[in-house]
C-alpha positions as CSV (number, residue, x, y, z in Angstrom):
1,X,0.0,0.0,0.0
2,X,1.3,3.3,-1.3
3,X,0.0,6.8,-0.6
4,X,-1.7,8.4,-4.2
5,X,1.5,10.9,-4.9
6,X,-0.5,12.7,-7.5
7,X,-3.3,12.8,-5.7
8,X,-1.2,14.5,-2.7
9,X,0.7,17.1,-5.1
10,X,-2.5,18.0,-6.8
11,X,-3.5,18.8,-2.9
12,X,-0.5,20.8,-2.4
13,X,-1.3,22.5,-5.2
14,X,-4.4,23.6,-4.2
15,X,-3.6,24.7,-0.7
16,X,-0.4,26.3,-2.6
17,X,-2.9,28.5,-4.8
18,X,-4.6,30.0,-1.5
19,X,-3.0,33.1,-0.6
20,X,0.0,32.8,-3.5
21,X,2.0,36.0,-3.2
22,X,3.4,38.0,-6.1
23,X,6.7,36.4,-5.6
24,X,5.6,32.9,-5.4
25,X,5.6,32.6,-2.0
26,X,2.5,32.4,0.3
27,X,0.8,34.9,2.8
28,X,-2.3,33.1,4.7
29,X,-1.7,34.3,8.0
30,X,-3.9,33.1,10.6
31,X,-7.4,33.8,10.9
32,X,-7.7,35.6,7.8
33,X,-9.7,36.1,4.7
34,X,-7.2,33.2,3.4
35,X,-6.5,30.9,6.2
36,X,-10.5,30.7,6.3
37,X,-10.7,29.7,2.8
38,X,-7.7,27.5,3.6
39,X,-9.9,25.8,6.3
40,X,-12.7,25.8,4.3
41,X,-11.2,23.6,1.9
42,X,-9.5,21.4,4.0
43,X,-13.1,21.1,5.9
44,X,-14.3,20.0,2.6
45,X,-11.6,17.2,1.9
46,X,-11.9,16.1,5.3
47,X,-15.8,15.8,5.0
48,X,-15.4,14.1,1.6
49,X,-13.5,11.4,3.8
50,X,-16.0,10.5,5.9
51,X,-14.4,12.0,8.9
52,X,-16.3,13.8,12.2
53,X,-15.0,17.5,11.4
54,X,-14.9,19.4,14.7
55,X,-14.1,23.1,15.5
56,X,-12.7,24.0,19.4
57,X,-12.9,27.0,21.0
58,X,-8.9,28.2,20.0
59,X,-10.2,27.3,16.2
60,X,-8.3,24.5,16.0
61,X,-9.9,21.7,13.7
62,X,-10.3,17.9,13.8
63,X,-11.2,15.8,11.3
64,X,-11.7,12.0,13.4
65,X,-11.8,8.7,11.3
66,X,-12.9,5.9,13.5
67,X,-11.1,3.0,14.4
68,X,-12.3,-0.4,15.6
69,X,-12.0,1.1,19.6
70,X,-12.9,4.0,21.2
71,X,-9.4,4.8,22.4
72,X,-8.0,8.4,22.7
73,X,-7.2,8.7,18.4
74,X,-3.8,9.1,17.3
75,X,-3.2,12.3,16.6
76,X,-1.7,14.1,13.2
77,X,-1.4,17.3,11.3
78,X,0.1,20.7,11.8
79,X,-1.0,24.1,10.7
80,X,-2.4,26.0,7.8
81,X,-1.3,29.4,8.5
82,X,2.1,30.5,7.2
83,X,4.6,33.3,7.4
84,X,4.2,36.2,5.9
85,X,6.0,34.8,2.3
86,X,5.9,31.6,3.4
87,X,6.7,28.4,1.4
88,X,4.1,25.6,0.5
89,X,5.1,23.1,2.1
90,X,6.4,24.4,5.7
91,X,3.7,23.6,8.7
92,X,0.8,22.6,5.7
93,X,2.8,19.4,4.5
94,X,1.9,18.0,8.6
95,X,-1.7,18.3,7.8
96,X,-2.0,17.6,4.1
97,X,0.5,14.2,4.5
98,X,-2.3,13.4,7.1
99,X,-5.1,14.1,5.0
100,X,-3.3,11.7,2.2
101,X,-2.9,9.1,4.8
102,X,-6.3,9.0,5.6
103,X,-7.3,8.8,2.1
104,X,-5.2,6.3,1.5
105,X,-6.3,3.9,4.6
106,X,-9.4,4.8,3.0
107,X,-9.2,3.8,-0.7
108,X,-7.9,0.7,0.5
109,X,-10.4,-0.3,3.3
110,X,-8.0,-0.6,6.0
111,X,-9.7,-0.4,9.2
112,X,-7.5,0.9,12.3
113,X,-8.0,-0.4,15.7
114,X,-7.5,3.2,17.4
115,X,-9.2,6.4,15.4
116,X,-6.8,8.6,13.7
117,X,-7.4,11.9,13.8
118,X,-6.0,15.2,11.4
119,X,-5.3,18.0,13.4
120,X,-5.4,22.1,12.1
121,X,-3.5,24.2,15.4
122,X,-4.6,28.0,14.7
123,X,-1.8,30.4,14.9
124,X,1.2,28.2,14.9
125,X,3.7,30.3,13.1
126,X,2.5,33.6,14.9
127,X,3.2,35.9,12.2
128,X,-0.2,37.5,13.2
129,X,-0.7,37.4,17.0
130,X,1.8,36.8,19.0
131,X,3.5,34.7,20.5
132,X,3.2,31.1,18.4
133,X,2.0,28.1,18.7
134,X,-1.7,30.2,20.8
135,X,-3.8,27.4,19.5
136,X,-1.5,24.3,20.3
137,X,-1.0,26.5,23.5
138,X,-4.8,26.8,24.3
139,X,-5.7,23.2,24.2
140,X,-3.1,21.9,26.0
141,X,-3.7,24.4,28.5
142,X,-0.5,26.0,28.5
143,X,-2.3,29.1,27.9
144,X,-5.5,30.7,29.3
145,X,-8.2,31.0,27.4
146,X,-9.2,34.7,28.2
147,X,-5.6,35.7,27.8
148,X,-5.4,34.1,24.0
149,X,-8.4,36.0,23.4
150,X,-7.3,39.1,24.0
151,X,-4.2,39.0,22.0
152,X,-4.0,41.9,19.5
153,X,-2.8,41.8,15.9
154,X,-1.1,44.8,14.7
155,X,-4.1,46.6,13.7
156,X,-5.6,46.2,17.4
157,X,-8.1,43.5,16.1
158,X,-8.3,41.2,19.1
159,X,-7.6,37.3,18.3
160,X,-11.4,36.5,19.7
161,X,-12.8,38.8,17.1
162,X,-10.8,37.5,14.4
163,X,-11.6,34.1,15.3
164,X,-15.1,34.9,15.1
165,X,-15.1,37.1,12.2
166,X,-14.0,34.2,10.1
167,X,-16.7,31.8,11.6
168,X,-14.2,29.3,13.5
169,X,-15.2,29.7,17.2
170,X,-15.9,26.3,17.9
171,X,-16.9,24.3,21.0
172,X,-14.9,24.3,24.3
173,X,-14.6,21.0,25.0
174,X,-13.6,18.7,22.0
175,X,-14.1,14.8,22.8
């Protein structure tokens, strides 16, 4: 069993095309007009899948295939959002290689005895509100919740308000 390398560069491709800068590099910083179309489509492939998408409070997605038990799922992925001319595959390859996996498992019926499931972290590379790492941060609780909220971008826009502005304020507790 091999992962569908087209299919996964075609993918990269896609998420590539999503905030493409005039250079050639990418600009989707977090919680942005682009990161949420970048979410968007990766909600889409997810749901395509057959997994349970989920959204948490910090924004941070899930996309859960089931296994055989109900163990705590293994857990993969990385981030969407990049640095400011970021490359295409830096933080994104995490969570597109784990999207492929899935696929794959998929397209060949394999059945897992513990669920996998892709993770999305919101705000890794903190390009936008800092510091880094606020949604990996929040959900490990390394972080309070009211403080992440409050963090301002350098505009003044609050990390709450963007998060909400782009729709991604999900539950607070993610089972």
């Amino acid at each position: 069993m091999h992962i569908n390398r087209n299919r996964l560069l075609e993918t990269i491709a896609t998420s590539a095309s999503i905030g493409r800068g005039e250079n050639g590099g990418i600009q989707r910083l977090a919680l942005t007009a682009e990161d949420q179309q970048m979410r968007n489509q990766l909600k889409m492939w997810m749901e395509e899948e057959q997994l349970n998408v989920r959204i948490d409070d910090f924004g941070n997605m899930y996309g859960r295939r089931k296994g055989r038990d109900n163990h705590p799922a293994i857990l993969i992925g990385s981030h969407l959002d990049t640095q400011p001319h970021g490359g295409k595959y830096d933080g994104i390859i995490g969570v597109l290689g784990a999207l492929e996996v899935i696929r794959t498992l998929n397209e060949h019926g394999v059945v897992t005895n513990t669920p996998i499931e892709i993770v999305n972290f919101t705000n890794e590379e903190g390009a936008r509100f800092a510091p880094p790492l606020l949604g990996s941060s929040g959900l490990t609780a390394n972080s309070n919740k009211e403080r992440i909220y409050q963090i301002r971008d350098r505009n003044g826009t609050t990390f709450h308000d963007a998060l909400a502005e782009i729709g991604y304020i999900g539950d607070e507790k993610i089972e």
